[in-house]
N, C-alpha and C positions, 0 to 999 in steps of 0.2 A: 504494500500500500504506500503510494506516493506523499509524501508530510513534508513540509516545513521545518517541523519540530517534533518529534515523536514524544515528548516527553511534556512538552504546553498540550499537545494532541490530547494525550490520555488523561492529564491534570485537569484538561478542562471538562472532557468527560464524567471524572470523579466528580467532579463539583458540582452539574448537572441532575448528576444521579442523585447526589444527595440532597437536592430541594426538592426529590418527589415527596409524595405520600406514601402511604401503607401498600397501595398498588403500582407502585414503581412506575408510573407511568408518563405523567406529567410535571413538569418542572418549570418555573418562574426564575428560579437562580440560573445566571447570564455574566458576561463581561464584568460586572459589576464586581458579584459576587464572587469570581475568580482572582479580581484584584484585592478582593477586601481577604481572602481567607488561604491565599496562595502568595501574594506578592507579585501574580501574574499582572501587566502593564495593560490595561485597555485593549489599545491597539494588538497585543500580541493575542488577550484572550478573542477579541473578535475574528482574526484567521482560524485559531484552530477551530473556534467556533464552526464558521465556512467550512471549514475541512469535511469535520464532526458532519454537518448535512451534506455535503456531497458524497461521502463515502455511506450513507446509509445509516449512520449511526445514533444519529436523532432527526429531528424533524420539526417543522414549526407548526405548531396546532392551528384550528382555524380559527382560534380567538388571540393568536398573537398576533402583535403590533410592531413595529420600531421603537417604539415607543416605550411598549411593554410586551417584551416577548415573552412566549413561552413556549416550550418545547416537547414533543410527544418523542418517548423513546418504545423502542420496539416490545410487545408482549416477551415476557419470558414463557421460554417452551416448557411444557408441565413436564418434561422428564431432566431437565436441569437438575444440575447440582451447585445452586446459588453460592457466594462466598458472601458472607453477611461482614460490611465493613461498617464500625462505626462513626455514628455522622459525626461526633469530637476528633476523631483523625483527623475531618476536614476543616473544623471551625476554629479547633484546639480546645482546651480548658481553661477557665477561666482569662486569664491577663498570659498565657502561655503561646505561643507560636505553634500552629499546627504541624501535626507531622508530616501533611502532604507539602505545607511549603518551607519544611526544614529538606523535607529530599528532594526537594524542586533545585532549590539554595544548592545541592551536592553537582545538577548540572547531570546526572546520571539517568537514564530511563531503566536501564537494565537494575537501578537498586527499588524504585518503584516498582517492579515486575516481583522482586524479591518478598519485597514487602508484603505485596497482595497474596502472593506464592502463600506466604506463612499464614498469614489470616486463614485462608483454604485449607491449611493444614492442621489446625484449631480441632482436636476431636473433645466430645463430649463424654469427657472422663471425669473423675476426682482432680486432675490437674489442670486440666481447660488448658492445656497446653501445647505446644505441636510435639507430634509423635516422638519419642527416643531415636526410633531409628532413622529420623528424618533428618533430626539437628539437636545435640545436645553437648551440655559441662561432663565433663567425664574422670573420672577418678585417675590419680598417676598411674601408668603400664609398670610401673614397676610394686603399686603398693593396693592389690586387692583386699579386700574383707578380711580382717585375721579374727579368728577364735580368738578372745583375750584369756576366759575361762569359763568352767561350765559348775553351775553348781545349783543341785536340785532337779529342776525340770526345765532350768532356764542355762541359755549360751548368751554372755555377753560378748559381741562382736566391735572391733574396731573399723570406722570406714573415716575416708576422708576424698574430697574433692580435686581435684587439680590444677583446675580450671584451663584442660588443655580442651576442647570441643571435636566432635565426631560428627558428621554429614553425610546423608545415602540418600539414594531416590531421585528418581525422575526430572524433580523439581529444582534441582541441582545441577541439571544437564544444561540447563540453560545459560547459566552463567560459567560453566567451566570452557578451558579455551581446549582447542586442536593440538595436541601435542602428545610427543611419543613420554615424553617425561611425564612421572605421575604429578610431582614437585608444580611442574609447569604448568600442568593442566587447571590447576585449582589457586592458581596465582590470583585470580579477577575474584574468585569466590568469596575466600576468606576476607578480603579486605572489606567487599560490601556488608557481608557479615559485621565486623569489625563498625565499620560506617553506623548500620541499625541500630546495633549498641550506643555507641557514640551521640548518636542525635536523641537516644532513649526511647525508643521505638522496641525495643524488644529488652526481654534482662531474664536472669536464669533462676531458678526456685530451686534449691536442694529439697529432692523428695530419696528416701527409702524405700526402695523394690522388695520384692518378694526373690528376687534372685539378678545376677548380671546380663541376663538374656535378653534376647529384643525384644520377645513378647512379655517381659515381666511386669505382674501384678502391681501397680503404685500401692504401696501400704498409708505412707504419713510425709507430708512437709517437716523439714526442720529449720534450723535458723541457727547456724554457726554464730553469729553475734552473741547464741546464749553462755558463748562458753568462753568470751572475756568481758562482757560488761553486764551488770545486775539491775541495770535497771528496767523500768517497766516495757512490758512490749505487747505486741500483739497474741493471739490465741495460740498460735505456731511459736513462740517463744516462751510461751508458760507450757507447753507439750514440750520441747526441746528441757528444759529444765527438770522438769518433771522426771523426766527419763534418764539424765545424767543422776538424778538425786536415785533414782530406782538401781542401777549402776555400778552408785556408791554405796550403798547400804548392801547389797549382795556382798562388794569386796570383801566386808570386813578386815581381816588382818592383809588381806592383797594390797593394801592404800599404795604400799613402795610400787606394785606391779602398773596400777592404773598412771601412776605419774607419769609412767613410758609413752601414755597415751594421752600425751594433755593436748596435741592437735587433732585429734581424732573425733567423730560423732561415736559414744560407748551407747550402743542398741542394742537391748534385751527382748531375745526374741525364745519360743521355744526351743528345747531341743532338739524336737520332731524334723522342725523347720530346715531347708536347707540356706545355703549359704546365701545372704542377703547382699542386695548391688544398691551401689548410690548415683545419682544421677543427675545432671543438673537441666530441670526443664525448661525447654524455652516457652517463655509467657511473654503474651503482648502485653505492654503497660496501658491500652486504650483499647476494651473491650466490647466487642458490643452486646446489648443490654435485649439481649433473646432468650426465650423460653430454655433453651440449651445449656445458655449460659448459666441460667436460676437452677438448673437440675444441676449441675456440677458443681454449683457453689453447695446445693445443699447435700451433695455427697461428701464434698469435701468434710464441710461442716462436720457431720456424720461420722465420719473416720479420723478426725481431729478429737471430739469425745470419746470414740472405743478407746483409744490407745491413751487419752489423758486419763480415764478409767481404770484402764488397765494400768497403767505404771506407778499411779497413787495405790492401786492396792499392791503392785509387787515392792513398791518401799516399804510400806507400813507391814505385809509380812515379813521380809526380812528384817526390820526392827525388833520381830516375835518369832525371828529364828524359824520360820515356818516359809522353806523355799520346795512346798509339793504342788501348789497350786499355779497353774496355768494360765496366762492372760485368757482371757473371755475374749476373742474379737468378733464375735457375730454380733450382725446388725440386729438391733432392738426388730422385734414383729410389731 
């Protein structure tokens, strides 16, 4: 497709899209609203504008004017699989600079593509975050989950982060280059990666897996911050503490062994249980506010109380020397 500007093209489109209604259809936001929520210049938003109707991809309804346009965008086909962006990426939050016009500002098309990429890759899990195996923080190659000790019916395990990241998938393909070198091929990737971060577009959640696989189970968010500052935090950081205190009360006379692990997350999980993976998920910091979303929050929610549950009572039995009894993690009926 013939453009100008491939990247005013798509910016103005997003911005478009986002003054429909419920039914995606029609739209009043124009030129205007491309300058006021992009940085886009009048003049520039009005070409791609042109563009945008000559290429098929909107249209002027029959009650727009010059004056006061408005634009009909095409029905979506009922067997789609929509990518739900929300309308704060385009306006920003509060006194905040949007995110479409911090990636406009990078001059980049291919990190806009990224961007959208990930949003589509948003599944409806306890993490509401893109898949593990798509894009993730990943633990050192050299320092897996170690057994700290077992005692009772419980294995406390050592894990820790790296913050080196891992990429797979399709999605991926776009931005990687031609080359026989692996090194080479992913030269353009990481950086936009790198970029998303940078402008705060995306940031990484430490969760605990049920193992290091790609299909592994999310168990619980944690919050490394609980394990150097005391002060007050969020629900994920009273469960983070929680768990280090359940931890320490097992060690008992171990206190010299657990010292060995003072940067480590110390996770009390069963015996049974096999060997638990950490992972750092990638979350959008600007989510949109769908049905999808409210179920994931309230899973999350949900498994943020089993295991604050569960780790309050495995302290308080090991204070009563009473290590038989097994976290509960089934969801309340």
């Amino acid at each position: 497709m013939e453009t100008g500007n491939r990247l005013n093209l798509v910016t103005a489109f997003i911005v478009i899209l986002a003054g429909t209604g419920s039914d995606h259809q029609l739209s009043k936001w124009s030129a205007k609203a491309c300058e006021q929520h992009t940085g886009m210049g009048k003049p520039r938003a009005k070409v791609a504008i042109v563009e945008l109707i000559e290429h098929g991809f909107v249209a002027h309804s029959e009650r727009s004017t010059k004056l006061y346009p408005q634009y009909r965008l095409p029905p979506i086909p009922l067997d789609s699989d929509p990518i739900f962006l929300p309308v704060a990426m385009i306006t920003g939050i509060e006194a905040e600079a949007s995110m479409l016009r911090r990636v406009r500002e990078t001059g980049d098309p291919l990190l806009l593509r990224m961007l959208v990429d990930l949003y589509g890759l948003v599944q409806l899990d306890a993490t509401f975050g893109v898949p593990i195996t798509a894009l993730s923080e990943t633990p050192p190659t050299d320092y897996p989950s170690r057994k700290v000790f077992e005692l009772g019916v419980h294995s406390v395990w050592a894990m820790r982060l790296g913050g080196s990241k891992t990429a797979k998938g399709a999605w991926a393909s776009y931005h990687r280059t031609e080359s026989r070198s692996n090194d080479k091929a992913w030269e353009d990737f990481w950086p936009r990666v790198a970029m998303l971060e940078k402008i705060g577009a995306i940031w990484y959640e430490a969760w605990i897996f049920d193992s290091d696989e790609p299909d592994a189970e999310p168990l619980f968010p944690v919050d490394f911050a609980a394990l150097y500052h005391q002060g007050e935090g969020d629900d994920v950081t009273q469960l983070t503490r929680t768990m280090l205190d359940a931890a320490a009360n097992l060690s008992e006379e171990r206190s010299d062994l657990l010292g060995r692990y003072g940067l480590d997350m110390l996770v009390t999980l069963a015996q049974h249980r096999r060997a638990p993976g950490i992972r750092g998920v990638a979350r959008m910091r600007i989510e949109a506010d769908t049905p999808g979303r409210r179920l994931s929050y309230y899973k999350r929610r949900t498994q943020i109380e089993i295991y604050e549950a569960g780790y309050t009572q495995i302290a308080l039995d090991a204070l009563r020397g009473e290590y038989s009894r097994p976290m509960n993690t089934a969801a309340p009926q």
